[in-house]
N, C-alpha and C positions, 0 to 999 in steps of 0.2 A: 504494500500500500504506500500512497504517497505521502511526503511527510505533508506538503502543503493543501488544505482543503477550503474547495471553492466551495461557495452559499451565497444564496440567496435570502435578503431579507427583508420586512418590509420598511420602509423609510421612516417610520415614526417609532420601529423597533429601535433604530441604532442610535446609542447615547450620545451625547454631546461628545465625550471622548473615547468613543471606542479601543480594546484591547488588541483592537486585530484592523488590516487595511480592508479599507471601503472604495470601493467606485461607486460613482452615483452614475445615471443613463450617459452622461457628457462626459465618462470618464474623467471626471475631475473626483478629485479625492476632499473637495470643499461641498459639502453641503449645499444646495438651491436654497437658493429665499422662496418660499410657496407664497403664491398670493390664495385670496380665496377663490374657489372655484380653481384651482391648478389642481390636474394630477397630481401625484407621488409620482417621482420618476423610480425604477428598476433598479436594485443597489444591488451590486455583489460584493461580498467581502473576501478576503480568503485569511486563515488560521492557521498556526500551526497546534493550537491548544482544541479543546472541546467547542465545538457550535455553539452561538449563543441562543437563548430563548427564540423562537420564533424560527429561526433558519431555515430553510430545505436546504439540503446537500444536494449538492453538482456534480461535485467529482473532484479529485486528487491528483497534486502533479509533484513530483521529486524535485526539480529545476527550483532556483527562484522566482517569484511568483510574478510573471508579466503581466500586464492588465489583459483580462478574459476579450471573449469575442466582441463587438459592439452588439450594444444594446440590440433583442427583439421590438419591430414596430408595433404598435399597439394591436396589429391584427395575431401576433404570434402570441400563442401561448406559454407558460413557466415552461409547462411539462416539452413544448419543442425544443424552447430554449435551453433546456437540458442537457436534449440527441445532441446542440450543440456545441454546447460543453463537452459532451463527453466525446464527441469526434476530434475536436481541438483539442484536448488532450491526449486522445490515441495518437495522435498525427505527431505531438510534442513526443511523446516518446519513440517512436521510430524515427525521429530523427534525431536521435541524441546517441 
């Protein structure tokens, strides 16, 4: 298994100062200012400790932790977004 584990979480889940790296949908690791009426944008985080509350696992990578695939459009689903994760990571390990 891999030491590094990607998640998904939801944006009002992750503390002001997280234990672990975040991407938000813009790949910026800064938090959005939400207005009202704005979406949540998509956060991934990745760990090398235990998930925090709320997470879905994605998948595990050995490497240091690049930033995941960009964001799913709002038509895709977690569960797609997943497959690809978890293809971006099989791809990360054969080429290593």
């Amino acid at each position: 298994m891999g030491q590094y584990k990607y998640f998904a979480i939801p944006f009002e889940s992750v503390p002001a100062s997280p234990t672990y790296i975040v991407y938000y949908a813009t790949w910026s690791r800064t938090p959005p200012d939400l207005e009202p009426g704005m979406r949540a944008p998509l956060v991934v985080g990745i760990t090398t400790g235990a998930l925090p509350t709320g997470a879905t696992y994605l998948g595990e990578a050995d490497k240091d932790p690049p930033p995941p695939p960009p964001p799913p459009s709002s038509s895709v689903s977690l569960s797609d977004y997943q497959q690809t994760i978890a293809v971006w990571l099989e791809l990360g390990r054969d080429a290593a």
